[in-house]
C-alpha positions in Angstrom: 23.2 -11.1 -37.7 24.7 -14.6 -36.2 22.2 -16.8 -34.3 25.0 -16.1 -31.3 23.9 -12.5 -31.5 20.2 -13.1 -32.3 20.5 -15.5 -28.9 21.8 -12.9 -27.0 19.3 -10.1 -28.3 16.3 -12.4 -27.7 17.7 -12.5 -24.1 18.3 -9.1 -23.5 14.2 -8.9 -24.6 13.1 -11.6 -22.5 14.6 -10.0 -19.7 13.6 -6.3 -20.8 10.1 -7.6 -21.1 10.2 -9.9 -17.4 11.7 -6.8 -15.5 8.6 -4.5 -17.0 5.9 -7.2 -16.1 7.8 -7.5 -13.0 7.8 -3.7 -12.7 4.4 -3.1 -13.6 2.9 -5.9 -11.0 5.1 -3.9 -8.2 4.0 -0.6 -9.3 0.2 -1.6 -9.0 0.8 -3.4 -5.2 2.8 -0.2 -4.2 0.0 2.1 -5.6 -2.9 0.2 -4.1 -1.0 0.5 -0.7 -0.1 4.0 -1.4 -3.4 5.0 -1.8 -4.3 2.9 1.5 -1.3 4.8 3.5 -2.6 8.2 2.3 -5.6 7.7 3.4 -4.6 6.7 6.8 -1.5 9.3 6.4 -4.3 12.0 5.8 -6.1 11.1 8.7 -10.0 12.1 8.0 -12.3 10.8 10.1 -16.1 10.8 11.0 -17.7 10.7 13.6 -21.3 9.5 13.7 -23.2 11.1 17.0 -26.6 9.3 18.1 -27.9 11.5 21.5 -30.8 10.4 22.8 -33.0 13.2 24.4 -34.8 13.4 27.9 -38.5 13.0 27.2 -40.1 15.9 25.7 -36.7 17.7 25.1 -35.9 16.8 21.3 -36.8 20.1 20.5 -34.5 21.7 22.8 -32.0 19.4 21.6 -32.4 20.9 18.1 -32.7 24.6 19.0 -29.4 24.3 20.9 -27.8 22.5 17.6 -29.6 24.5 15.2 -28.4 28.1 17.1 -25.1 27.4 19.1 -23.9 23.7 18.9 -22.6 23.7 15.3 -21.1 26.9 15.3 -19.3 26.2 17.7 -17.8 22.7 16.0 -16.7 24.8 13.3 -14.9 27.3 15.6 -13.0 24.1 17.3 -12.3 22.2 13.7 -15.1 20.2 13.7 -16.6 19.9 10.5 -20.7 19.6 10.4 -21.5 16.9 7.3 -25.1 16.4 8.2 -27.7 16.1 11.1 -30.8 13.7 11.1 -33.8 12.3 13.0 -35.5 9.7 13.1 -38.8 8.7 10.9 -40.5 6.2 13.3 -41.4 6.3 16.2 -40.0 5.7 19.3 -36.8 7.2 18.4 -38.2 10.1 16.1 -39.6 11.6 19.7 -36.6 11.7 21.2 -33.4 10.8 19.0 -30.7 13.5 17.2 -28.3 11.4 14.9 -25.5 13.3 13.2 -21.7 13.3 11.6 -19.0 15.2 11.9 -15.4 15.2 10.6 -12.1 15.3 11.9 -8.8 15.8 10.2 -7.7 12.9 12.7 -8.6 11.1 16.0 -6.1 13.2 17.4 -8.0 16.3 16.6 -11.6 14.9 17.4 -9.8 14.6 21.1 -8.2 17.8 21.0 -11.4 19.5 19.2 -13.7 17.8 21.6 -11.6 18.6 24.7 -11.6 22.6 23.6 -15.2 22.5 23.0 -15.5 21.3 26.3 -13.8 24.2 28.0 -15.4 26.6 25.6 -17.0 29.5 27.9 -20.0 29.8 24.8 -20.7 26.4 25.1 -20.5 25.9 28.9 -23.3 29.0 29.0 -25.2 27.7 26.4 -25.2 23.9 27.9 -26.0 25.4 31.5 -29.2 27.2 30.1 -30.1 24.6 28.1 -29.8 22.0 30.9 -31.1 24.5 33.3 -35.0 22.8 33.5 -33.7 19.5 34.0 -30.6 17.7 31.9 -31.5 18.0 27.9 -30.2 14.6 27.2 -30.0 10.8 28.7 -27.5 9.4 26.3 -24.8 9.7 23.9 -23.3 7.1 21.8 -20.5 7.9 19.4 -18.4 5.8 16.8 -15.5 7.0 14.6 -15.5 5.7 10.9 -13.1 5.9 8.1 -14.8 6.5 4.4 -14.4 3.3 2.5 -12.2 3.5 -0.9 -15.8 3.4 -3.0 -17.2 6.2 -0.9 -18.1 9.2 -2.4 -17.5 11.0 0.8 -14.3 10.9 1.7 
Protein backbone atom coordinates (compact mmCIF):
# COMPACT_ATOMS: atom_id res chain seq x y z
CA UNK A 1 0.00 0.00 0.00
CA UNK A 2 1.54 3.67 -0.81
CA UNK A 3 1.80 6.08 2.17
CA UNK A 4 -0.67 8.27 -0.36
CA UNK A 5 -3.21 5.54 0.26
CA UNK A 6 -2.30 4.79 3.81
CA UNK A 7 -2.87 8.83 4.23
CA UNK A 8 -6.02 8.72 2.78
CA UNK A 9 -7.22 5.49 4.79
CA UNK A 10 -6.02 6.92 8.12
CA UNK A 11 -8.35 9.87 7.17
CA UNK A 12 -11.27 8.16 6.14
CA UNK A 13 -10.74 6.54 10.05
CA UNK A 14 -10.20 9.66 11.73
CA UNK A 15 -13.26 10.85 10.39
CA UNK A 16 -15.21 7.38 10.76
CA UNK A 17 -14.17 7.52 14.37
CA UNK A 18 -15.04 11.66 14.91
CA UNK A 19 -18.52 11.22 13.23
CA UNK A 20 -19.28 8.06 15.86
CA UNK A 21 -17.96 10.04 18.98
CA UNK A 22 -19.87 12.86 17.48
CA UNK A 23 -22.79 10.50 17.01
CA UNK A 24 -22.65 8.89 20.14
CA UNK A 25 -22.51 12.41 22.29
CA UNK A 26 -25.76 13.46 20.15
CA UNK A 27 -27.46 10.22 20.69
CA UNK A 28 -27.03 10.54 24.64
CA UNK A 29 -28.26 14.54 24.64
CA UNK A 30 -31.30 13.48 22.39
CA UNK A 31 -32.04 10.44 24.71
CA UNK A 32 -31.79 12.31 27.99
CA UNK A 33 -34.24 14.91 26.42
CA UNK A 34 -36.36 12.18 24.99
CA UNK A 35 -36.83 10.71 28.14
CA UNK A 36 -37.61 14.30 29.61
CA UNK A 37 -40.24 15.00 26.63
CA UNK A 38 -41.91 11.62 27.36
CA UNK A 39 -42.39 12.25 30.47
CA UNK A 40 -43.96 15.58 30.04
CA UNK A 41 -45.53 14.01 26.58
CA UNK A 42 -47.11 11.32 28.94
CA UNK A 43 -48.44 13.70 31.10
CA UNK A 44 -48.87 11.91 34.75
CA UNK A 45 -49.41 13.88 37.37
CA UNK A 46 -50.10 13.91 41.22
CA UNK A 47 -51.76 15.58 43.12
CA UNK A 48 -51.10 15.83 46.85
CA UNK A 49 -54.56 16.84 48.86
CA UNK A 50 -54.05 18.29 52.58
CA UNK A 51 -58.01 19.02 53.92
CA UNK A 52 -58.15 20.20 57.04
CA UNK A 53 -61.32 19.11 59.06
CA UNK A 54 -63.94 21.18 61.19
CA UNK A 55 -63.17 20.32 64.78
CA UNK A 56 -64.28 17.00 65.90
CA UNK A 57 -65.19 16.00 62.19
CA UNK A 58 -61.88 13.96 61.12
CA UNK A 59 -63.80 11.03 61.48
CA UNK A 60 -66.42 12.00 59.22
CA UNK A 61 -63.89 13.08 56.93
CA UNK A 62 -62.63 9.47 56.83
CA UNK A 63 -65.93 7.56 56.70
CA UNK A 64 -66.95 9.78 53.69
CA UNK A 65 -63.36 8.78 52.01
CA UNK A 66 -63.19 5.44 53.25
CA UNK A 67 -67.13 4.56 51.83
CA UNK A 68 -67.92 7.03 48.81
CA UNK A 69 -65.02 9.61 48.11
CA UNK A 70 -62.55 7.17 46.48
CA UNK A 71 -64.87 5.30 44.61
CA UNK A 72 -65.91 7.82 43.15
CA UNK A 73 -62.16 9.19 41.98
CA UNK A 74 -61.84 6.04 40.32
CA UNK A 75 -65.17 6.33 38.39
CA UNK A 76 -64.01 10.00 37.13
CA UNK A 77 -60.15 8.80 36.31
CA UNK A 78 -58.77 9.69 39.31
CA UNK A 79 -56.33 7.32 40.54
CA UNK A 80 -56.18 6.80 44.61
CA UNK A 81 -52.11 6.18 45.39
CA UNK A 82 -52.42 6.65 49.07
CA UNK A 83 -54.22 8.47 52.00
CA UNK A 84 -52.53 9.50 55.39
CA UNK A 85 -52.94 11.33 58.77
CA UNK A 86 -51.07 12.88 60.71
CA UNK A 87 -48.92 11.38 63.93
CA UNK A 88 -48.82 14.55 66.11
CA UNK A 89 -50.87 16.44 67.31
CA UNK A 90 -52.53 19.25 66.39
CA UNK A 91 -52.90 18.11 62.95
CA UNK A 92 -53.49 14.33 63.69
CA UNK A 93 -57.07 15.67 65.27
CA UNK A 94 -58.11 17.17 62.44
CA UNK A 95 -55.84 16.74 59.15
CA UNK A 96 -56.52 14.09 55.98
CA UNK A 97 -53.41 14.29 53.63
CA UNK A 98 -53.58 12.20 50.43
CA UNK A 99 -52.43 11.69 46.48
CA UNK A 100 -53.99 11.09 43.64
CA UNK A 101 -52.96 10.77 40.00
CA UNK A 102 -53.89 12.13 36.86
CA UNK A 103 -53.04 11.20 33.33
CA UNK A 104 -52.57 15.13 32.94
CA UNK A 105 -53.61 18.55 34.42
CA UNK A 106 -56.03 18.55 31.83
CA UNK A 107 -57.77 15.57 33.15
CA UNK A 108 -57.33 16.51 36.97
CA UNK A 109 -59.64 19.70 35.64
CA UNK A 110 -61.83 17.72 33.67
CA UNK A 111 -61.91 14.80 36.40
CA UNK A 112 -62.40 17.25 39.17
CA UNK A 113 -65.06 19.26 37.32
CA UNK A 114 -67.17 15.84 36.68
CA UNK A 115 -66.79 14.87 40.19
CA UNK A 116 -68.17 17.92 40.97
CA UNK A 117 -71.39 17.58 39.07
CA UNK A 118 -71.59 13.89 40.11
CA UNK A 119 -75.27 13.41 41.54
CA UNK A 120 -73.46 10.43 44.15
CA UNK A 121 -71.22 12.81 45.30
CA UNK A 122 -73.41 15.98 45.61
CA UNK A 123 -75.79 13.44 47.93
CA UNK A 124 -73.11 12.06 49.75
CA UNK A 125 -71.33 15.73 50.34
CA UNK A 126 -74.92 17.25 51.33
CA UNK A 127 -75.40 14.45 54.13
CA UNK A 128 -72.09 14.60 55.17
CA UNK A 129 -72.07 18.40 55.49
CA UNK A 130 -75.65 18.28 56.69
CA UNK A 131 -74.60 18.89 60.81
CA UNK A 132 -72.44 21.68 60.02
CA UNK A 133 -69.65 21.90 56.97
CA UNK A 134 -67.18 18.61 57.37
CA UNK A 135 -64.24 20.64 56.47
CA UNK A 136 -62.43 24.27 56.89
CA UNK A 137 -59.72 23.96 54.33
CA UNK A 138 -58.23 22.48 51.35
CA UNK A 139 -54.90 22.98 49.97
CA UNK A 140 -53.76 21.19 46.86
CA UNK A 141 -50.37 21.06 44.77
CA UNK A 142 -49.76 19.09 41.59
CA UNK A 143 -46.29 17.36 41.30
CA UNK A 144 -44.45 15.59 38.64
CA UNK A 145 -42.40 12.25 39.83
CA UNK A 146 -38.71 13.03 39.64
CA UNK A 147 -36.54 10.84 37.07
CA UNK A 148 -35.09 8.81 40.39
CA UNK A 149 -38.59 8.24 41.65
CA UNK A 150 -39.77 4.88 42.00
CA UNK A 151 -43.27 6.11 41.51
CA UNK A 152 -43.73 7.43 38.48
Amino acid sequence: MSSLNLVRMLKVVALLTVGFALGSWSTSVTSASSAADVSAQSGRVFELRTYTATDGRLADLQARFRNHTMRIFEKHGMKNIGYWVPQDAPAKDNTLIYVISHESREAAKISWSAFAKDPEWQKVSKESNANGAILKGVVSVFMDATDYSPIK
